[in-house]
N, C-alpha and C positions, 0 to 999 in steps of 0.2 A: 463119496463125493461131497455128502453134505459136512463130513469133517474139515475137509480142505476148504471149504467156503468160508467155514465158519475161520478155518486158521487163518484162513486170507485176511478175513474182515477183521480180525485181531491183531493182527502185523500192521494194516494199513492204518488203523486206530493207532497203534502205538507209534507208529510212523508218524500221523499229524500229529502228536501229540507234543512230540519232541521235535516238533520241524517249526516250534516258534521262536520270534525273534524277541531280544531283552530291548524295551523300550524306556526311556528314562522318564521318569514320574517329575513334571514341574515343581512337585510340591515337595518338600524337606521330608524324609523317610525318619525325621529322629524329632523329638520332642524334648525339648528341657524347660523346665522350671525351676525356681528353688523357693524355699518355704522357711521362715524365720519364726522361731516359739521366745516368746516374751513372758517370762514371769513376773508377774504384777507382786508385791506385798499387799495383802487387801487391812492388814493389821486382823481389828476385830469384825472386821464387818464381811460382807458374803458379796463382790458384786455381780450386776444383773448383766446376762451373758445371753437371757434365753430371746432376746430380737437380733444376734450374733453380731453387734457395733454397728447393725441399718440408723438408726437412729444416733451417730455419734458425729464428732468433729475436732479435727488439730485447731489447735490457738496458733495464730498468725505466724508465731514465731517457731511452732513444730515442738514446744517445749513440753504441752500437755495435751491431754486426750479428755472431752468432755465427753460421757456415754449415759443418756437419758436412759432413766428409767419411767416409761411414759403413765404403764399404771397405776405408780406411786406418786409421780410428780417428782421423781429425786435426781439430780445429776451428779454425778461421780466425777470430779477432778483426780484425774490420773497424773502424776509427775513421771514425765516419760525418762528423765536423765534418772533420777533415783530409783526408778520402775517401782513404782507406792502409790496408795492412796490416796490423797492429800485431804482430800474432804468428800463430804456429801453435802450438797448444797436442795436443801426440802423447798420447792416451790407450792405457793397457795391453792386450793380449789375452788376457792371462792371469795368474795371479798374484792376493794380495788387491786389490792396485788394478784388476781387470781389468770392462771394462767390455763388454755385451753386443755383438757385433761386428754382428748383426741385430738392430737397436732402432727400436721402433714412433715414436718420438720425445720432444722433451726443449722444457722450459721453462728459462726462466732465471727464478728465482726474487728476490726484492728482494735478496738479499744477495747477487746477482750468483754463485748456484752456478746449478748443471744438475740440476736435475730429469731424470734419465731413465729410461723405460720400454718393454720390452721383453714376451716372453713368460716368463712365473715369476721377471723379474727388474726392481726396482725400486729405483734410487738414487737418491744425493745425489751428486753431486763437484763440489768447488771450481775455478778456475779454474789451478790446477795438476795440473791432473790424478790428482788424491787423492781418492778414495772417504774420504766424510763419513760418509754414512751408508746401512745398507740398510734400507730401509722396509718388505721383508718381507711385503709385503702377500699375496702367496699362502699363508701361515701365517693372516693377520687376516681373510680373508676364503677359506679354503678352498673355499668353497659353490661360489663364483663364479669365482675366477683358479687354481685347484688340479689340474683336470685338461688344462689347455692348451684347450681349445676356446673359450675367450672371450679375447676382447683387446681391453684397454682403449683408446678411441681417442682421449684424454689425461688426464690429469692434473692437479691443481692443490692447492698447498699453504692449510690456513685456518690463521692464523695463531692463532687458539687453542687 
């Protein structure tokens, strides 16, 4: 008797089991992406890969890739059409050309400077490593960037 119960309850188990219906899933069952590899020429030099381009940006015209290196102070101009190095461009730590050695990050602006931004500190420099301009901003907005608790999480110039 208790074999037949048990076969019962085994039938009927496999009975629900196979008694469901196929429901359609709203969401895409397939995934694509694709992934493009870029060989750079670095020539002589080794460049810095280990902040994985967090810290980079296209020049306006898409033509080049600037990729900070932040604990040297160095930026790397990438020629994207020739896919090469073009320069290393060594920015100051100290001195009036001196640039924030911890910086939150940077734009390249149409005229091909660097917007960069930091804590209480906010410039200009050109692509020789020359402080253009200080923008000053924890003076023009004391309320807000004057006692270090707030940091801006970019930047961007309007051009009027």
């Amino acid at each position: 008797m208790r074999v037949l119960i048990l076969l019962a309850a085994m039938v009927a188990g496999l009975v629900s089991c196979n008694n469901h219906r196929e429901r359609e899933s709203p969401y895409s069952a397939t995934l694509t992406f694709s992934l493009d590899t870029v060989y750079v020429d670095p020539g002589d030099e080794i460049l810095f890969l280990r902040d994985n381009l967090i810290v980079s940006d296209l020049s306006p015209d898409e033509r080049y890739l600037i990729n900070f290196n932040r604990s040297e102070l160095v930026a790397e101009r990438i020629d994207l059409d020739a896919l090469k190095l073009e320069k290393k461009i060594q920015f100051e730590k100290e001195g009036p050309e001196r640039m924030p050695v911890y910086f939150s990050g940077f734009r390249i602006n149409p005229e091909e400077q660097f917007l960069v931004w930091s804590n209480q500190s906010y410039g200009i420099y050109d692509q020789n490593a020359k402080k253009v301009k200080d923008l000053e901003l924890e003076k023009i907005a004391a309320d807000l960037l004057g006692g270090g608790e707030t940091l801006p999480m970019g930047l961007f110039e309007d051009t009027d």
